[in-house]
C-alpha positions in Angstrom: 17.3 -7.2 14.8 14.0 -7.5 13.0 12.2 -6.0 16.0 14.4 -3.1 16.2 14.1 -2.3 12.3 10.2 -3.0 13.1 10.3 -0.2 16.0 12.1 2.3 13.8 9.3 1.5 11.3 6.8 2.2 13.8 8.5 5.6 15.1 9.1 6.6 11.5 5.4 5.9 10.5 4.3 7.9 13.7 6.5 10.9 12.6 5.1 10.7 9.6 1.7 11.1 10.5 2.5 13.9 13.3 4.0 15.7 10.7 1.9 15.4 7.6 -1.3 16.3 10.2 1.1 19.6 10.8 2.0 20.4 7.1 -2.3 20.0 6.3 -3.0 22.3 8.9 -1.4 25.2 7.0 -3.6 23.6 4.3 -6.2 24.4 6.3 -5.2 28.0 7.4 -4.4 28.9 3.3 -8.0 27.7 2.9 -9.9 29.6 5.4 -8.0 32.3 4.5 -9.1 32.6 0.7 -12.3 31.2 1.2 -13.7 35.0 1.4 -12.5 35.7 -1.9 -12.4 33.3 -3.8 -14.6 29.9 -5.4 -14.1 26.7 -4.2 -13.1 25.1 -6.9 -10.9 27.8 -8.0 -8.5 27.6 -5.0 -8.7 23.6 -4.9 -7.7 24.1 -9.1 -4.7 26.3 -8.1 -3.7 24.0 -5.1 -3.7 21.4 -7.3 -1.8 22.5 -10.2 0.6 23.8 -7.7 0.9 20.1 -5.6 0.8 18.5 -9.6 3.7 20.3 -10.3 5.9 19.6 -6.9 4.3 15.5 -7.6 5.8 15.4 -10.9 9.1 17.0 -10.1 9.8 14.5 -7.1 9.2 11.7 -9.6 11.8 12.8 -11.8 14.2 12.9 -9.8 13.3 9.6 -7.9 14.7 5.7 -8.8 11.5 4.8 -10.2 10.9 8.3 -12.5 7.1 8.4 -13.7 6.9 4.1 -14.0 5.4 5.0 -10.8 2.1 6.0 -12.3 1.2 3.0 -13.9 -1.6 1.2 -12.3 -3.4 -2.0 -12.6 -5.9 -1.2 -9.7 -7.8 2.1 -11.2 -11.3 1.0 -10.1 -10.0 1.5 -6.3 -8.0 4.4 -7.2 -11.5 5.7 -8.5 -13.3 4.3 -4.8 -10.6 6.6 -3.1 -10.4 9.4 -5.3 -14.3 9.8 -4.7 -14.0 9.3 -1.3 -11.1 12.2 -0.9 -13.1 14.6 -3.0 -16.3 14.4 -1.0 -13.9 14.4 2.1 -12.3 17.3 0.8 -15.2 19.8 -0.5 -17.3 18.9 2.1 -14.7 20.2 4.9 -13.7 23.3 2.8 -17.4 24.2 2.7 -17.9 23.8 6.3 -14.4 25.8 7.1 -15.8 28.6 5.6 -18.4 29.1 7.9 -17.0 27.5 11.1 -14.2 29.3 12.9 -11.1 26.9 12.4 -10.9 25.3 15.6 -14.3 24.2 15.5 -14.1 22.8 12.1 -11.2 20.7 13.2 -12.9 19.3 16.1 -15.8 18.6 14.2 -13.4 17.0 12.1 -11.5 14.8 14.5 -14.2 12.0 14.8 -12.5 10.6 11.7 -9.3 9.1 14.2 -12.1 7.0 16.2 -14.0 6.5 12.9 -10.5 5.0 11.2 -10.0 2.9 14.3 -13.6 1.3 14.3 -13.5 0.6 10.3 -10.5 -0.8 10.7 -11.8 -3.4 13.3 -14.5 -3.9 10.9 -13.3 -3.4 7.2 -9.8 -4.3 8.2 -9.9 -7.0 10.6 -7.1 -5.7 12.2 -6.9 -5.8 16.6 -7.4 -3.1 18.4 -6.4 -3.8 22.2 -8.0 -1.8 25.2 -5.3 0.7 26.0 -5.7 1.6 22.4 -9.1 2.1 22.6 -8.3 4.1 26.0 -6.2 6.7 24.0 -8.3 7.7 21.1 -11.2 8.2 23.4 -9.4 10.2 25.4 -8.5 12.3 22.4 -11.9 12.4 21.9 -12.6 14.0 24.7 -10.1 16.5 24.2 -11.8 17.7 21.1 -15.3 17.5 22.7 -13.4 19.7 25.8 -12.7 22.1 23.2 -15.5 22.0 21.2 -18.2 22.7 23.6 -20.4 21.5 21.8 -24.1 23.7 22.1 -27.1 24.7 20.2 -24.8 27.2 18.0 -23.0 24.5 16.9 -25.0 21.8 15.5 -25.9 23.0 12.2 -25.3 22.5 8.2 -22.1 23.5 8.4 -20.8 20.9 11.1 -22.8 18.6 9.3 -20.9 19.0 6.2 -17.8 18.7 8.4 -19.1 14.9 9.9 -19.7 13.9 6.4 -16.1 15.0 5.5 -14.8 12.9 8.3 -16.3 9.6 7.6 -15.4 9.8 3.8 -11.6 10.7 5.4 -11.7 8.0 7.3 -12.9 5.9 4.4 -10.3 6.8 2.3 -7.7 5.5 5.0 -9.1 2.2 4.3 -8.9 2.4 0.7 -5.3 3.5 1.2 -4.4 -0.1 4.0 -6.2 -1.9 1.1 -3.9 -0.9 -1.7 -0.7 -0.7 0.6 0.7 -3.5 -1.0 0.6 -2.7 -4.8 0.5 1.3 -4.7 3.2 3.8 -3.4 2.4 7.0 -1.4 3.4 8.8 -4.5 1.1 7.0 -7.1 -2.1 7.3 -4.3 -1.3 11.2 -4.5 -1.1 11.2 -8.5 -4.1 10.3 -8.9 -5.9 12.2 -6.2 -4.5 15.4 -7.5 -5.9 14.3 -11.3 -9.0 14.1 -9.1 -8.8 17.4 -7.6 -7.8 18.9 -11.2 -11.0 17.2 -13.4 -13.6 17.8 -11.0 -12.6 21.6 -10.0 -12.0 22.3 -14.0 -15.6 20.9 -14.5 -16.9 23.0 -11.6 -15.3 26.2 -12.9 -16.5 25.3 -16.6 -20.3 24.9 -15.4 -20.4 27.5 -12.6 -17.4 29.8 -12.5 -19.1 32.8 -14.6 -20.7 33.2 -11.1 -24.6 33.2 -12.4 -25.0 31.0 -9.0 -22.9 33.8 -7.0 -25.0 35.7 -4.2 -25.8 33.6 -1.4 -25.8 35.1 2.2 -24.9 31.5 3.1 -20.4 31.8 3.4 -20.8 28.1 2.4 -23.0 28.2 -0.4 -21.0 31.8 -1.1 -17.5 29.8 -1.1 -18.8 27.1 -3.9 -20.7 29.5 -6.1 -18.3 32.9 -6.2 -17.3 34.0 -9.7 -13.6 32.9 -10.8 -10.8 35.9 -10.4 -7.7 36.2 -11.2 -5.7 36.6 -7.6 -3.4 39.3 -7.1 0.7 38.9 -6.0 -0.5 39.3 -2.7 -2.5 36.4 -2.8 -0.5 33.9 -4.9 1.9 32.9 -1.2 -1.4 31.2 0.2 -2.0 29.8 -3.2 1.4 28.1 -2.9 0.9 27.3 0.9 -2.3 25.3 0.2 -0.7 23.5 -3.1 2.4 22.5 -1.3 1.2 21.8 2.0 -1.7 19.3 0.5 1.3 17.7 -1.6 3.6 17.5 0.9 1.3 16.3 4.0 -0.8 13.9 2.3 2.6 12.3 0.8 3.4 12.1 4.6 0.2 10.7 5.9 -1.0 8.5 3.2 2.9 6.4 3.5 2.0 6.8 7.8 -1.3 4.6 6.6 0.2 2.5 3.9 3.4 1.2 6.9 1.3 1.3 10.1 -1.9 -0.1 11.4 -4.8 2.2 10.5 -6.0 2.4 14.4 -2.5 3.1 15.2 -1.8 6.1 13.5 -5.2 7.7 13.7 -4.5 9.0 17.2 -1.4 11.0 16.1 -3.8 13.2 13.8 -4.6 14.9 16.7 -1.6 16.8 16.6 -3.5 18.7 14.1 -5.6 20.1 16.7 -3.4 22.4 19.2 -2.3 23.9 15.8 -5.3 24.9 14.8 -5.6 26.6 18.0 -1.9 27.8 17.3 -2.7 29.1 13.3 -6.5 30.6 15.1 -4.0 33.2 17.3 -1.4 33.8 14.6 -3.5 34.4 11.3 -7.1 35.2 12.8 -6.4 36.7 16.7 -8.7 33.9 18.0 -7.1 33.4 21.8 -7.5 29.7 23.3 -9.2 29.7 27.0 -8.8 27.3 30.0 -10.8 24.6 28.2 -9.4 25.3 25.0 -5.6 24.3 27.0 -7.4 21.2 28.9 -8.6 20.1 25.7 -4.7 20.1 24.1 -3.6 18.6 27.0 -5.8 15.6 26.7 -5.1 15.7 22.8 -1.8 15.9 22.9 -1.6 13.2 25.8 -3.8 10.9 24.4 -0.7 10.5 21.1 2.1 10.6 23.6 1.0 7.6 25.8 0.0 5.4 22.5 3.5 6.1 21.7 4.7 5.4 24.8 2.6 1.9 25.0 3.7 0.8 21.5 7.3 1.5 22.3 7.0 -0.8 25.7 5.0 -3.2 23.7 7.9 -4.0 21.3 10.7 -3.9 23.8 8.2 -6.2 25.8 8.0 -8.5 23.1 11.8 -8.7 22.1 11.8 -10.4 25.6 9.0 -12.6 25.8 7.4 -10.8 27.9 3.4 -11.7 27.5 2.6 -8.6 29.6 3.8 -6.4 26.2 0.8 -6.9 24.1 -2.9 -5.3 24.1 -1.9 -1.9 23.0 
């Protein structure tokens, strides 16, 4: 009985992550979208007012109402906060001069950097086949990167950076697992989001900056404007997608092993590809399918190992382990 309740655990954590990686993606779609009009700051200020709002309203209608909140542990709410935030601007900085796909396959180191910090923050055992599968989804994304003399510049440097400090803020999250609900994590990285962006805007947002050539340096510096109606769904696709999907992900982290569920981030990946045809008219190639394939793959077989490793292990069987 335990190991069944354990597997549905598992499959529910997995889920979880699969589809809080699919709610960020529109994240990053609403993103790239208003990064030609708008400051950085500005649309992270919005998006989080907006994922503040939807926070606050699940709480009070939840058991626990806003108790949730309180905290004994704000010095490591601070460490992930920090580590979110640098995650977070970094990536929308490189976003807006990357097309998406490549951003996100810059991105997706962070799965093989969450597995080796968790080996080495952690402690926790990573077996081969394990290993096997997020290096395989690494060689999806490298497949559909292509990676070339065009690519290797500020931008996808910004975009590395953004990954470790992800990846670092998955630790933070397996460290506080114990004391600090999905909900609470989020709080406090939306306040985050809200006092840094408000400063920015107060220091920079009259635009005296503004005028860069760079689209990075053109996303952080642009003057604040009031959007128009048209504008405001994508405000609200950003706010609720970051609200929703990092609700998702962060309780994936706080139930699962950290090496476990970083391969099922790459689900992230073929809808990039997927938003890049929709939104921008950006059509995958052959590589671009060989590289989902291996993406996509790479998740379904980990699944598929930890599901025979459990039923393995409700009968003894010694062959079950070294996922």
């Amino acid at each position: 009985m335990m190991t069944e309740i354990s597997s549905r655990a598992t499959l529910t954590g997995i889920l979880l992550a699969i589809g809080g990686s699919a709610m960020l993606s529109v994240n990053d779609v609403a993103i790239k979208f208003l990064s030609g009009d708008y400051a950085l700051h500005q649309v992270i200020l919005i998006r989080a007012g907006v994922g503040m709002i939807f926070l606050l309203g699940l709480m009070h209608f939840s058991g626990t109402g806003f108790r949730q909140i309180l905290t004994r542990r704000g010095r490591d709410h601070l460490i992930r906060v920090g580590f979110v935030m640098v995650s977070n601007v970094c990536y929308f900085l490189g976003l807006a001069a990357l097309p998406l796909a490549d951003a996100v396959a810059i991105a997706f180191v962070s799965p093989l950097l969450v597995t080796l910090l968790s080996v080495v923050v952690l402690g926790e055992a990573v077996g081969p086949r394990r290993w096997a599968a997020v290096a395989v989804g690494m060689l999806g994304v490298v497949v559909m990167l292509r990676p070339g003399t065009g690519v290797i510049q500020p931008a996808a440097i910004l975009v590395l950076i953004s990954a470790f400090c992800y990846a670092s803020s998955h630790m933070m999250t397996r460290r506080m697992k114990d004391t600090e609900s999905a909900m609470t994590l989020s709080f406090y990285v939306q306040c985050g989001f809200i006092l840094v962006s408000t400063s920015m805007g107060l220091v920079v947002g009259d635009g005296h900056l503004a005028g860069s050539s760079d689209a990075s340096l053109a996303f952080l510096f642009r003057t604040w404007v009031w959007p128009p109606m048209a504008d405001w769904p994508w405000f609200l696709a950003t706010g609720l997608s970051v609200a929703i999907g990092g609700l998702m992900v962060s309780q994936a982290y706080r139930t699962l092993e950290a090496a476990l569920v970083a391969p099922f981030e790459y689900a992230a990946m073929p809808l990039a590809i997927f938003w890049g045809v929709l939104i921008f008219g950006t059509w995958p190639d052959l590589m671009a399918a060989l590289g989902i394939a291996l993406i996509c793959g790479a998740g379904l077989y980990t699944l598929w190992r930890e599901t025979v490793r459990r039923k393995k292990d409700v009968t003894g069987d010694p062959r079950g382990g070294g996922l």
